[in-house]
N, C-alpha and C positions, 0 to 999 in steps of 0.2 A: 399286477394285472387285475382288472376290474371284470368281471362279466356281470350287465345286467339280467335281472328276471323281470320277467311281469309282475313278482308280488314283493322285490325286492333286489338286494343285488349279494353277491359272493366276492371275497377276497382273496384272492393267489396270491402267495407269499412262500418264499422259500423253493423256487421254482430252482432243480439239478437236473441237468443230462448228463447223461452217462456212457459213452461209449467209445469204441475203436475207431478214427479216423486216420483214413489214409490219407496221406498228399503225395502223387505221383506226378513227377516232374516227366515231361513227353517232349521225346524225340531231342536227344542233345543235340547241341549243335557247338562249330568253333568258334566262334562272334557272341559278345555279349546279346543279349542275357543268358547264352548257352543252354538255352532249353528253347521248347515251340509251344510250349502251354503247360500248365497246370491243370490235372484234376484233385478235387476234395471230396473226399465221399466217408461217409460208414458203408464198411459192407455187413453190417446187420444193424438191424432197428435199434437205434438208444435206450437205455430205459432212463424215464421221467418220472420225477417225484415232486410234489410239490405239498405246499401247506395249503389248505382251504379255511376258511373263514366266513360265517354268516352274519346276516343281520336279518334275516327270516327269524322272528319270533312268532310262537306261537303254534309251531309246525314241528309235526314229528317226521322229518322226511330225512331218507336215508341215505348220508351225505359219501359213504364209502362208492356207492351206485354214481354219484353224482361226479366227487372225484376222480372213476375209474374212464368216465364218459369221456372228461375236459383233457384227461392224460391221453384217451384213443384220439381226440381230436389234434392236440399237438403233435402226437407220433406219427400221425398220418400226414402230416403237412410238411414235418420234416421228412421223412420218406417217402414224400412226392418230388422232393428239391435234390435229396444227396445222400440218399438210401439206394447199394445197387439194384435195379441198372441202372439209376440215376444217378449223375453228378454235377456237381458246381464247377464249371470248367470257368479258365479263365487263359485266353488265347495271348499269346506273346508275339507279336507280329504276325501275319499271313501264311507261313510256313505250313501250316494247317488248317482245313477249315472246322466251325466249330459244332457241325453235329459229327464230323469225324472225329473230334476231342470230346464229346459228350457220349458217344455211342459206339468203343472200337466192338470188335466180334464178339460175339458169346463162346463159350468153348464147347457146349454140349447140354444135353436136358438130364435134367433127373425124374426120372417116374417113383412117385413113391407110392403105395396103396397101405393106406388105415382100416385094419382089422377087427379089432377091438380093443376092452378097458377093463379093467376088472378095480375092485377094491376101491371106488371113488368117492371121497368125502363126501359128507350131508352140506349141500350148503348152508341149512339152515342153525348146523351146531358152532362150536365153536374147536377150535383146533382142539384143544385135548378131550372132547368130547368126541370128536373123530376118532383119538387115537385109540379111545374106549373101545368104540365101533368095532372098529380095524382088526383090536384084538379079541371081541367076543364078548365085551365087557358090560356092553351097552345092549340094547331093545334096535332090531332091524327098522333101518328108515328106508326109504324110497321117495324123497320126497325134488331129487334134480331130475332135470331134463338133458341130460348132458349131449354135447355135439363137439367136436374137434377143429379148432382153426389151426392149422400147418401154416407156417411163414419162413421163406425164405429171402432176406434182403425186403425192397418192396414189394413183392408177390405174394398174395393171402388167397388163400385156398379154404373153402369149409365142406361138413362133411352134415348128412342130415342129422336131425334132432333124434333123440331115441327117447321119449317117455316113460319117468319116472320106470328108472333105473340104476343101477352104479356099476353093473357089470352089461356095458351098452355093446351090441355086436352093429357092424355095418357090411354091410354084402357089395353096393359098389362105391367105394370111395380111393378113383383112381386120379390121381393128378399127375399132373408133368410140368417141370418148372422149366425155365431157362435158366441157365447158371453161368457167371460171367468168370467168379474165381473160385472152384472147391476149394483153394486153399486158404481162404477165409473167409468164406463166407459158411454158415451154421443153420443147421433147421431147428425150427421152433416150433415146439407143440404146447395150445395152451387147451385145456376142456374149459368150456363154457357150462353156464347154468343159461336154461332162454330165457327161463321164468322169473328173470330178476325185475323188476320197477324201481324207480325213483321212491316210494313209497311199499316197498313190498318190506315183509319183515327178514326175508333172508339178507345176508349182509354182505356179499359180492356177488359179480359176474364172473368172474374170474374162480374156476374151484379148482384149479393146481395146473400143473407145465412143467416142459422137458425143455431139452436144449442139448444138441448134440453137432461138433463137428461135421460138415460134410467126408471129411478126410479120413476119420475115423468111423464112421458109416459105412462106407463105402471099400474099406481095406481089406483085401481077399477076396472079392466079388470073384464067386465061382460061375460057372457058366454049365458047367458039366452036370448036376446035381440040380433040383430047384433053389430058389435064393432063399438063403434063413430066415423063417420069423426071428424077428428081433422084438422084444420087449425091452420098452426104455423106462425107467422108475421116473414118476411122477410126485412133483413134491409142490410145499405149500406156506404157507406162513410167513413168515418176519425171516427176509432172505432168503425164502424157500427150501429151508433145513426140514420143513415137517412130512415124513414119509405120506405120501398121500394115494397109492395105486401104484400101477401100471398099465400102458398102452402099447398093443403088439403092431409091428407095421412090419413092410418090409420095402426092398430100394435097391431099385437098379438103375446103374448109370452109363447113357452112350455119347461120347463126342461126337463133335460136326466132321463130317467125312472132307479130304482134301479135295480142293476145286481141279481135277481135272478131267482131260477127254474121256475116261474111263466114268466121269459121272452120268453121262448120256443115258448107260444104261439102269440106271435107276439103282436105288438099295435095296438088298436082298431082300421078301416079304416075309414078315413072322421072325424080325429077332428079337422082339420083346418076350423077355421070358415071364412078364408077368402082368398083367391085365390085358387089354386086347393086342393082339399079335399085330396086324395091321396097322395100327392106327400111329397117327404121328410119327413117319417117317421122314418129314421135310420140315426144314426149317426156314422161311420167307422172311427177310429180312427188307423193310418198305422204311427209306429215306424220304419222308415227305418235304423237300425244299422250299416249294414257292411256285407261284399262279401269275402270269404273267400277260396285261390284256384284257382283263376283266374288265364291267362295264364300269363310267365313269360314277355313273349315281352310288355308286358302294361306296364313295369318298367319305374318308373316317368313320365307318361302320365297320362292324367283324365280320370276317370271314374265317371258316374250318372247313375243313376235306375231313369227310369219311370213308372208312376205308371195310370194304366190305369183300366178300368172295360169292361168285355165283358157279355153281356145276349145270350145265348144259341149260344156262340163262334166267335157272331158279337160283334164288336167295340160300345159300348155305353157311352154318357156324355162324361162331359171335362177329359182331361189327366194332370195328377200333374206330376215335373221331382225334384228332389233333386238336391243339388248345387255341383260342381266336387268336386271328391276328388284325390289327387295324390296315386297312384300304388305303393307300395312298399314293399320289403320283410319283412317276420315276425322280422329280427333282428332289420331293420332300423326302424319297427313301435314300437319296445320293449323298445330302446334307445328313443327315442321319448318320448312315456312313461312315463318312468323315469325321462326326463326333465321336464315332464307336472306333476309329484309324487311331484316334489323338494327334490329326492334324494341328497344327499351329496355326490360334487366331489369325495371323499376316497374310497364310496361304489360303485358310478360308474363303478372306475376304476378296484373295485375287480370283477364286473359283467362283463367288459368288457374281461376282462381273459377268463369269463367262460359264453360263449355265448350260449350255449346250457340253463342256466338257463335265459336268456333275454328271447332263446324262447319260455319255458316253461311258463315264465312272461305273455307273452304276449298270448300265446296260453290260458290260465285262465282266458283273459279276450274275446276273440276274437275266439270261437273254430271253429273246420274245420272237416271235415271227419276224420276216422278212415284211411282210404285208402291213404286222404292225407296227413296227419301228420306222416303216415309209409311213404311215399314215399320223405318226407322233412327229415326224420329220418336218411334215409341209406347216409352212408359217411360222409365225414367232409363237402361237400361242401354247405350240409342245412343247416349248421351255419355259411356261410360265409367265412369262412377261404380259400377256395380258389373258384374260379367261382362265378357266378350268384345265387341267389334264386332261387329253381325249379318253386315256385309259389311265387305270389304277392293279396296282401289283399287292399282291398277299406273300409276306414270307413268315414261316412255321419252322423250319430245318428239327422237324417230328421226328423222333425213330418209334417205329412200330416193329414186333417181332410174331408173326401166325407159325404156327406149328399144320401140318397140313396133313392126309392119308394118304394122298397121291395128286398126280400131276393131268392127268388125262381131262378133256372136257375142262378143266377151273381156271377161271380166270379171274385176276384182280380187279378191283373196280374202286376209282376214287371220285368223289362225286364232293365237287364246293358247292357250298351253300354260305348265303349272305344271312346276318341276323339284321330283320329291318329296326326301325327307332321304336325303341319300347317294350319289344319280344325278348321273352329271356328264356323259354322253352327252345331247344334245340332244333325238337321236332318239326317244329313250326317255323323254321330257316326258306329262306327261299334258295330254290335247286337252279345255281348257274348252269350245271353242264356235269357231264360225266366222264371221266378216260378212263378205257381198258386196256388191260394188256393178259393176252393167256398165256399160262404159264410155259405149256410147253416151247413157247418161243423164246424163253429165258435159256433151254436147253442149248440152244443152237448158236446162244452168242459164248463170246471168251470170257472161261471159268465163270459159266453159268451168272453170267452178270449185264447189267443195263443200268445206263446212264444218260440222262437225255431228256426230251421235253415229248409228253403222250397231251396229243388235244383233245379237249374237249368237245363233247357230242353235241352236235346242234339242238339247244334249247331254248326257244322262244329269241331276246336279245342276245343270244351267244352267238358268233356264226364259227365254223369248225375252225377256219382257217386263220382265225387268230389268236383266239384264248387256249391256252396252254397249260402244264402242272410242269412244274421239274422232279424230279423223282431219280433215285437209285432204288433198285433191287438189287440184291442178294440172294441166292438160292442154295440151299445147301442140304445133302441128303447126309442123314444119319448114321454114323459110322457103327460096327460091328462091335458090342461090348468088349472091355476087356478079355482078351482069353483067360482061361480057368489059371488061379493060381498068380496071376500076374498083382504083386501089389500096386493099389493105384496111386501111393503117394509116390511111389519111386518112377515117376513115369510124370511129370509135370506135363499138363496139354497148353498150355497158354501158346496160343497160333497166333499173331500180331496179323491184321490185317493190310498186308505190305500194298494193293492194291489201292483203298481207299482213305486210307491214313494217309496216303502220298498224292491225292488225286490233282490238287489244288497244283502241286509242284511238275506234277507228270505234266498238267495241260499247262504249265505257263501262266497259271490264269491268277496270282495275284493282284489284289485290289492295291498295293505299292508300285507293282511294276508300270500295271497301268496307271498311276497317277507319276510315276515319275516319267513315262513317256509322255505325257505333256508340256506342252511351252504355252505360252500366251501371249500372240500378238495379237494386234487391233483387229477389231473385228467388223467388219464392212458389211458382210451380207452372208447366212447360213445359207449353202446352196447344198446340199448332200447330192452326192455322186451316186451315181445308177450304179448297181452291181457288173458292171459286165464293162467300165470304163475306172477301175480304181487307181487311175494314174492321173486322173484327169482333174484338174483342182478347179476351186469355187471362183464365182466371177469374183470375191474379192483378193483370192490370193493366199490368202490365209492360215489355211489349213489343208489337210489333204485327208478324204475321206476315204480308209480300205478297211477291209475284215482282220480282227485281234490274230495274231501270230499262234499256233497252235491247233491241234486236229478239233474241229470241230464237235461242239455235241450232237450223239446219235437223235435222229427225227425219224417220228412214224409218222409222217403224213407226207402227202403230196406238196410237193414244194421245200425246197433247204427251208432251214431255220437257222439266223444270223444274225449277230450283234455287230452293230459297228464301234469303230472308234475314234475318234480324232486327233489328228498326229499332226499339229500347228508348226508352223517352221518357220519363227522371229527371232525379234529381239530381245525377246522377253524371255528367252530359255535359262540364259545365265541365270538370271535373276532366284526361278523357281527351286534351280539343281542349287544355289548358295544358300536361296531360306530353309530347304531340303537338309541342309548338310552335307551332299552329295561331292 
């Protein structure tokens, strides 16, 4: 690996990862390949090592700093891909969709709060001049700035800087993780130096770290009593043998409470027994799917939803943004598709004859208005054959997870924005439109859930009535610590989310099913059938136009919302079900 500088360049050599990978095979099944997907994950961050190498002459620059920078930039790139909650899924036919194979449930949060540190190496000495220190042996330094980064999977937490000190106190440093599996997943504590440079004479950023089991943390959580400070010993050097301090914290942990009618009335107030009593009581779980209808000029530009909370219409807490997705019309997202199915060249190129079933394909997976799939219906040119797409779709399938205080007045708010040619600032996107949903109406539907398409707000080219987001919510209140005495490893919480791990299969709504219900005879004339006559076939005979089999998706807005599909009735079926295998 090469990295340029401006005064030179650096050679990586000898580059190791090192870590726990799971592969969890999902959802057996009796038919080959007798699974429905694969994930690949670490459930804790790797550790990277590698060899550095210069050719900067001339420079006293301090290449351990430099080292330490290139290893946080690999670690973090892997830990954005397949670090939990991330994983590298890899779907095995339809049986599943794939942000339900990338995102099943979390099982609960952990609140930790960091106290302090005492006994912290100099950065600027060298390990056995610490040990000097440590024992009284040495002249008192002061000369870190020490702060504490907590990491749990990919979740990094920091704590503020404290000023030439080694015995650093902190007054609030409360975090709350998600946690997908205490039973392997581990926290991680490193102290930091701030005051390190590229050029400084101390000789890391890094000045020792802990690393402890969730499982073991966590074992005997009393409830009765306050929760024990715990002090974890803190080490350092060549494998981290060299006694370096210690940091006291303490850590409480509550699961997600079960989905039912009894959630209505909310989680009891004040069962955090240790930083604020109220606060993050819920856990919002936001499936960002896909944008459906958006204007045609966004064609191959990016598009991202942000994902934001307002309390009685003001801006409240952090803001989440999903990662771009390129604009394209429904045929170019169908063929896509298709490539992403592992359709067979043969069948391809019988679909690609008859594009009107690509968009049928894809509209089954991806639906859009009624108003807009009649207005991409009228002429040949919404199947491409000649012009532009009237409209362009964004798919993202984002999981976002908000931690909340409460439900009353707050509403979710997802707002697309287009990146025009040349803009690489976020901020600077252009605002399609916005959907909201308040939360307390998530109370009211079954096990606190929603599924469905929220329109967007009328914004200049948007109009309400046709651009759309697809979106799942999750809402889930915080269940009541362990009772006192209970050990936690004896008590596995892993809850499979039987709902939405299944959702794909509940509605019927395979991207196989529908492409094996088609046939392909000649095609004379696309005449799409009105809603309210789905018996009634095209003047060439051909096909017959009615809405996919299965309960339709929930809509908030005025007017159903409907995909159709086309269910041809030739000569040509044999043909499809044999190249099929069928």
């Amino acid at each position: 690996v090469d990295v340029t500088c401006t005064v030179g360049s650096l050679e990586l050599t000898g580059l190791e990862v090192k870590g726990e990978i799971v592969i969890e095979l999902v959802r057996l099944r009796k038919q080959p390949p007798w699974f429905s997907g694969v994930r690949i994950y670490f459930s804790n961050r790797p550790i990277i090592d590698l060899t550095l190498q210069t050719q900067l002459f001339g420079m006293e620059a301090n290449f351990a700093f430099l080292k330490q920078k290139i290893v946080d930039a690999l670690t973090g790139v892997i830990s954005h891909q397949a670090v939990l909650p991330n994983r590298f899924c890899i779907p095995m036919g339809d049986a599943i969709g794939l942000v339900d194979l990338k995102s099943p449930t979390p099982q609960g949060i952990l609140r930790l709060v960091i106290l302090e540190a005492k006994d912290l190496p100099d950065p600027g000495r060298s390990h056995w001049s610490n040990l000097m220190l440590r024992f009284g042996l040495s002249s008192e330094a002061t000369e870190a700035d020490p702060f504490v980064q907590a990491t749990i999977g990919a979740q990094v937490e920091k704590t503020s800087v404290i000023e030439r000190s080694r015995w650093p106190k902190w007054e609030d440093a409360t975090f709350d993780f998600v946690i997908d599996d205490p039973n392997l997943q581990n926290l991680h504590l490193g102290v930091h130096d701030n005051d390190t440079g590229a050029f400084s004479w101390k000789q890391a950023e890094i000045m020792c770290c802990s690393e402890k089991k969730l499982t073991a943390l966590l074992e005997g959580q009393n409830l009765i009593e306050a929760l024990p400070e715990i002090w974890l010993p803190l080490h350092s050097g060549l494998g981290n043998l060299v006694p370096s301090g210690s940091v006291k914290i303490r850590a409480e942990w509550r699961p997600l409470g079960s989905s039912t009618p009894a959630l209505n009335l909310g989680p009891a107030p004040g069962l955090w027994s240790i930083g604020r009593k109220n606060q993050h009581e819920w856990l919002l779980v936001v499936d960002t799917l896909s944008a459906s209808a958006l204007p045609s000029h966004g064609l191959g530009l990016n598009h991202f939803v942000k994902l934001g909370l307002q309390f009685d219409g003001a801006e409240v807490g952090p803001s989440y943004a999903t990662g771009h997705a390129v604009g394209a019309g429904p045929l170019e997202h169908g063929r896509q598709l298709l490539e992403h199915m592992g359709v067979r060249p043969d069948i391809c190129q019988v679909l690609n004859s008859h594009p009107e079933r690509i968009y049928s394909l894809w509209r089954s997976q991806v639906p859009a208005a009624t108003a807009a799939t009649d207005m991409e219906q009228k002429g040949t040119t919404v199947y491409g054959l000649t012009g532009a797409p009237v409209f362009v779709d964004a798919v993202w399938n984002h999981n976002s997870r908000i931690l909340l205080d409460s439900l009353p007045s707050m509403s979710l708010v997802l707002t697309v924005l287009r990146m025009e040619k040349g803009q690489r600032n976020p901020n600077d996107g252009t605002v399609l439109g916005a959907a909201q949903m308040p939360l307390e109406e998530l109370l009211q539907t079954h096990q606190c859930r929603f599924e469905g398409l929220l329109p967007l707000g009328r914004d200049k080219e948007v109009l309400r009535t046709l651009s759309h987001v697809q979106v799942r919510l999750r809402l889930h209140a915080l269940a009541a610590p362990p009772s006192a005495g209970n050990s936690y490893a004896a008590k596995p919480l892993r809850q499979f989310s039987r709902y939405y791990d299944a959702v794909s299969v509940r509605n019927g709504n395979s991207a196989w099913n529908k492409l094996r219900s088609l046939s392909f005879g000649p095609l004379k004339q696309v005449a799409p059938v009105a809603p309210d006559s789905p018996s009634e076939a095209s003047d060439g005979g051909s096909f017959i136009a009615r809405p996919p089999s299965g309960p339709a998706p929930s809509v908030r807005a005025a007017g159903a919302v409907r995909s159709r599909r086309f269910v041809p009735v030739e000569e040509f079926s044999p043909f499809l079900q044999k190249a099929m295998g069928k």
